[in-house]
PyMOL CGO cylinders between C-alpha atoms (Angstrom):
from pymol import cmd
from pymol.cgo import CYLINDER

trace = [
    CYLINDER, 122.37, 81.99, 106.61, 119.55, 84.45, 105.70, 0.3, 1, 1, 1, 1, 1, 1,
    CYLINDER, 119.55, 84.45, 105.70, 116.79, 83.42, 108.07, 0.3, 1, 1, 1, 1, 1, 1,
    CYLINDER, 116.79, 83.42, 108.07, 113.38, 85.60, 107.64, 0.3, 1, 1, 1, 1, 1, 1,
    CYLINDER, 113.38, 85.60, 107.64, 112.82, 87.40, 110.92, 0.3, 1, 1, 1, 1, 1, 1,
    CYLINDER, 112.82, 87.40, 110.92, 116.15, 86.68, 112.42, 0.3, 1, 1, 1, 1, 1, 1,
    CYLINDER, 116.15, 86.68, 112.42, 118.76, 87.25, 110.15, 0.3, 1, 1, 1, 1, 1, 1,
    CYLINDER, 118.76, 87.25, 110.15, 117.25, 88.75, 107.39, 0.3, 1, 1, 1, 1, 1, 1,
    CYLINDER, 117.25, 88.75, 107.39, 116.91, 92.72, 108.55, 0.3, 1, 1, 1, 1, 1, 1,
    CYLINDER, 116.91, 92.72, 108.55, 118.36, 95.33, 106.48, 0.3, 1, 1, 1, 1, 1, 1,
    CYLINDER, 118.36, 95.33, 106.48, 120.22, 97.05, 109.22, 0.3, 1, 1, 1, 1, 1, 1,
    CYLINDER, 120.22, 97.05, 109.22, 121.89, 93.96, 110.32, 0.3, 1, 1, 1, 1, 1, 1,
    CYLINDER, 121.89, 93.96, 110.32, 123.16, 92.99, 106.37, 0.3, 1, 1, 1, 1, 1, 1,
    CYLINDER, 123.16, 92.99, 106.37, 124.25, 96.25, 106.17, 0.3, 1, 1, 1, 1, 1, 1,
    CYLINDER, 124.25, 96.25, 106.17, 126.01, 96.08, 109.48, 0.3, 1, 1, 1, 1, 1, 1,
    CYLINDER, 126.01, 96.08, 109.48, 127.92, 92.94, 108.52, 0.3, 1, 1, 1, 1, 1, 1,
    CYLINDER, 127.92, 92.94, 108.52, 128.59, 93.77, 104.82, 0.3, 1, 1, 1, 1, 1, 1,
    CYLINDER, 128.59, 93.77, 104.82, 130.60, 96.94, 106.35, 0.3, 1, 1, 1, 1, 1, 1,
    CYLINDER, 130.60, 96.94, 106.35, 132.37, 94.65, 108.63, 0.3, 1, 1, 1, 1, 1, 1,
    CYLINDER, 132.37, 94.65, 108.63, 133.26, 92.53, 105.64, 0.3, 1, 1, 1, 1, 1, 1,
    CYLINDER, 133.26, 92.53, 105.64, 135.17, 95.06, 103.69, 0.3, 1, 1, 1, 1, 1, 1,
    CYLINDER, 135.17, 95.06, 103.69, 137.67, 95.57, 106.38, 0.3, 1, 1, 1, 1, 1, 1,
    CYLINDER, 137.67, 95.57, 106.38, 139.34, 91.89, 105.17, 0.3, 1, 1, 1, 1, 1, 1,
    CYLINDER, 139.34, 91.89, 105.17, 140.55, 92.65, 101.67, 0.3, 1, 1, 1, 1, 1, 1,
    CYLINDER, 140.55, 92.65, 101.67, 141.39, 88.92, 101.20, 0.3, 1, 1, 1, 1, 1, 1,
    CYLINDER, 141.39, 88.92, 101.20, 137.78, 87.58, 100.47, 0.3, 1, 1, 1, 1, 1, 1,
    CYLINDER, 137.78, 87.58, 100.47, 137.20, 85.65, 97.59, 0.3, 1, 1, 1, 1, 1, 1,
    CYLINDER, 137.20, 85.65, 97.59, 133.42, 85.26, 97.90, 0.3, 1, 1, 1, 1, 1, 1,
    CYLINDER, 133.42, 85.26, 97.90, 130.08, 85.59, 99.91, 0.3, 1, 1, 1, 1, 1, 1,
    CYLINDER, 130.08, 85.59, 99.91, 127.44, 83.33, 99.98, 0.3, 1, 1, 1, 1, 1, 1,
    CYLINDER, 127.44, 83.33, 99.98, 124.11, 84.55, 101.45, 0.3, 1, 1, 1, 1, 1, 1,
    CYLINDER, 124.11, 84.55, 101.45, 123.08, 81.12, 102.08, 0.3, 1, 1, 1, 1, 1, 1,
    CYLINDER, 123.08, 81.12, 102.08, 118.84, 80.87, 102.55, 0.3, 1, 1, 1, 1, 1, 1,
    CYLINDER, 118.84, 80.87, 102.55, 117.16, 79.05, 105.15, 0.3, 1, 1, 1, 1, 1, 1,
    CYLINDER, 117.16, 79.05, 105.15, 115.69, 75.77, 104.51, 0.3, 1, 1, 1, 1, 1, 1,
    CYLINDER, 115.69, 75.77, 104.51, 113.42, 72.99, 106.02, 0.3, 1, 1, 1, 1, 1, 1,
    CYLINDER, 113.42, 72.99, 106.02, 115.66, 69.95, 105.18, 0.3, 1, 1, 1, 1, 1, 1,
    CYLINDER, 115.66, 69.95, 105.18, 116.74, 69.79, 109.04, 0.3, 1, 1, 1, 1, 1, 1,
    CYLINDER, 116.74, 69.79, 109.04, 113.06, 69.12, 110.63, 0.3, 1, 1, 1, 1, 1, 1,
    CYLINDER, 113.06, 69.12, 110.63, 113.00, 65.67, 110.42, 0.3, 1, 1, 1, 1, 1, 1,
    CYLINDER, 113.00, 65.67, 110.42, 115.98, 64.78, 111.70, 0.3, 1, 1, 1, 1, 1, 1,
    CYLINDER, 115.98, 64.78, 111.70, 114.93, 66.79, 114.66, 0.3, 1, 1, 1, 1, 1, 1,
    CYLINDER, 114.93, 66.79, 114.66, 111.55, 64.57, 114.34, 0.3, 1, 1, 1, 1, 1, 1,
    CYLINDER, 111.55, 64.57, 114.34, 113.48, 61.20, 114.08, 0.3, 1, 1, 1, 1, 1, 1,
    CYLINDER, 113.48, 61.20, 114.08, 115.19, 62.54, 117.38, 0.3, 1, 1, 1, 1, 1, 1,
    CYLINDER, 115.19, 62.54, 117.38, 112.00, 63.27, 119.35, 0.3, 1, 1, 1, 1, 1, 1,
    CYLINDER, 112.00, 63.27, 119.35, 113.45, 67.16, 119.42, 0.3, 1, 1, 1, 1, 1, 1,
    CYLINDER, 113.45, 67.16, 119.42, 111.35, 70.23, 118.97, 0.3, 1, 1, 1, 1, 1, 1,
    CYLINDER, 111.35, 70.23, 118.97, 112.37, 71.96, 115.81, 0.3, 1, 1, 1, 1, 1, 1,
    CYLINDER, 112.37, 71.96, 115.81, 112.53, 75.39, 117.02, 0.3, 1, 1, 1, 1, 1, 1,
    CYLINDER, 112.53, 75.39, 117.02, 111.95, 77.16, 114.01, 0.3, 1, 1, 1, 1, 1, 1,
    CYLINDER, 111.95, 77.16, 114.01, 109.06, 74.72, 112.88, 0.3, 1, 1, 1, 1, 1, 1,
    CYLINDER, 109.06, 74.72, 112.88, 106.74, 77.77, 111.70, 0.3, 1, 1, 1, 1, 1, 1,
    CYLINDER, 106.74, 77.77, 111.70, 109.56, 79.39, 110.03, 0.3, 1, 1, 1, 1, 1, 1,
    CYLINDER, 109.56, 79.39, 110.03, 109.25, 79.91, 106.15, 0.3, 1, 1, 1, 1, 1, 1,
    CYLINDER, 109.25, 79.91, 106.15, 112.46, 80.56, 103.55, 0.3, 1, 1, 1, 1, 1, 1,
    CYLINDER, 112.46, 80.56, 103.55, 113.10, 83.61, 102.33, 0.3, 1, 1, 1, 1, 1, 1,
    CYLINDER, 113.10, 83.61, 102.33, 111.42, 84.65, 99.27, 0.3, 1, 1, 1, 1, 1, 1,
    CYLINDER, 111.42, 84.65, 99.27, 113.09, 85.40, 95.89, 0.3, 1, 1, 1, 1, 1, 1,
    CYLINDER, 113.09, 85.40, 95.89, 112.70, 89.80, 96.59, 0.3, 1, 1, 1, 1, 1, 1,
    CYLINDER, 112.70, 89.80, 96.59, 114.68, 89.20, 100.22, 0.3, 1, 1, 1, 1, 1, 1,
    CYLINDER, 114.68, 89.20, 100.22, 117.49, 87.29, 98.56, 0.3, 1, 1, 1, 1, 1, 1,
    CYLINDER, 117.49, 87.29, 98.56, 117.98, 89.86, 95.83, 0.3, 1, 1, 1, 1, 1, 1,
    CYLINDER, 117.98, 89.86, 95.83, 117.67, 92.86, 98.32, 0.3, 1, 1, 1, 1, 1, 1,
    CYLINDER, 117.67, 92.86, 98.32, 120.41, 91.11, 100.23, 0.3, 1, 1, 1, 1, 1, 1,
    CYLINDER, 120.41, 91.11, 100.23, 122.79, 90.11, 97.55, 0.3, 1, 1, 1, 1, 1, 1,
    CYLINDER, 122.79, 90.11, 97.55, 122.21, 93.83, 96.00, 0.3, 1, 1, 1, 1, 1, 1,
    CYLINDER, 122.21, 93.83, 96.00, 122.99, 95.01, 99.79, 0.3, 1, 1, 1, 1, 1, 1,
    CYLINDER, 122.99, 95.01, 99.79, 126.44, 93.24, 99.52, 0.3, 1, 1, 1, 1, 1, 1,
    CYLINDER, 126.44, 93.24, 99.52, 126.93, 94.06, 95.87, 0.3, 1, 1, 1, 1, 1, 1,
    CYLINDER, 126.93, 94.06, 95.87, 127.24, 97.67, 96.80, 0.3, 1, 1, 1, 1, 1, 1,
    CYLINDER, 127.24, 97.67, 96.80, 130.06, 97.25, 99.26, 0.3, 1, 1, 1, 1, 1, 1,
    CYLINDER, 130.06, 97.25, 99.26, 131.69, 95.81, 96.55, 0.3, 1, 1, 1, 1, 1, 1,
    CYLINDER, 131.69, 95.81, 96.55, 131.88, 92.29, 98.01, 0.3, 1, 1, 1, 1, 1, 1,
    CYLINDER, 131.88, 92.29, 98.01, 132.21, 89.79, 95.49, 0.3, 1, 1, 1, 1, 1, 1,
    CYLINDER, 132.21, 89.79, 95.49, 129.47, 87.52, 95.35, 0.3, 1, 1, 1, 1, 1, 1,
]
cmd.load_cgo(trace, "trace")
C-alpha cells in the first residue's frame, strides 16, 4: 500500500523492490494506493481514524513508484 508520508519514500521502494528480486517466482506487483473508503467504518465504530488528514497519492508518486519497480525488472 503506497501511503504518502509513510510508505511512499524513494529509499524505502527502492529498498523493497531489491528485496523483491531475490524470489524469482513472482508473477506480479501491485503498488496498491491509499484510499479513504475505511473512515467511516471507523466513524460508525466511534474509533479515531488515525490517518484522518491523510491524502492519496497523486498520479506523479504512483508513476515514480511503478517506474522504481519497473527497473528491477519486476513485473508489474
Amino acid at each position: 500500500m503506497l501511503v504518502p508520508g509513510l510508505t511512499d519514500d524513494d529509499f524505502l521502494l527502492e529498498e523493497l523492490a531489491a528485496y523483491l528480486t531475490a524470489f524469482p517466482n513472482i508473477e506480479k506487483v501491485e503498488l496498491l494506493p491509499y484510499h479513504t473508503m475505511g473512515i467511516s467504518k471507523y466513524e460508525q465504530l466511534g474509533m479515531e481514524y488515525p490517518l484522518n488528514d491523510t491524502e492519496p497519492p497523486g498520479k506523479e508518486s504512483l508513476t515514480r513508484a511503478r517506474e522504481l519497480f519497473a527497473s528491477y525488472k519486476l513485473p508489474l
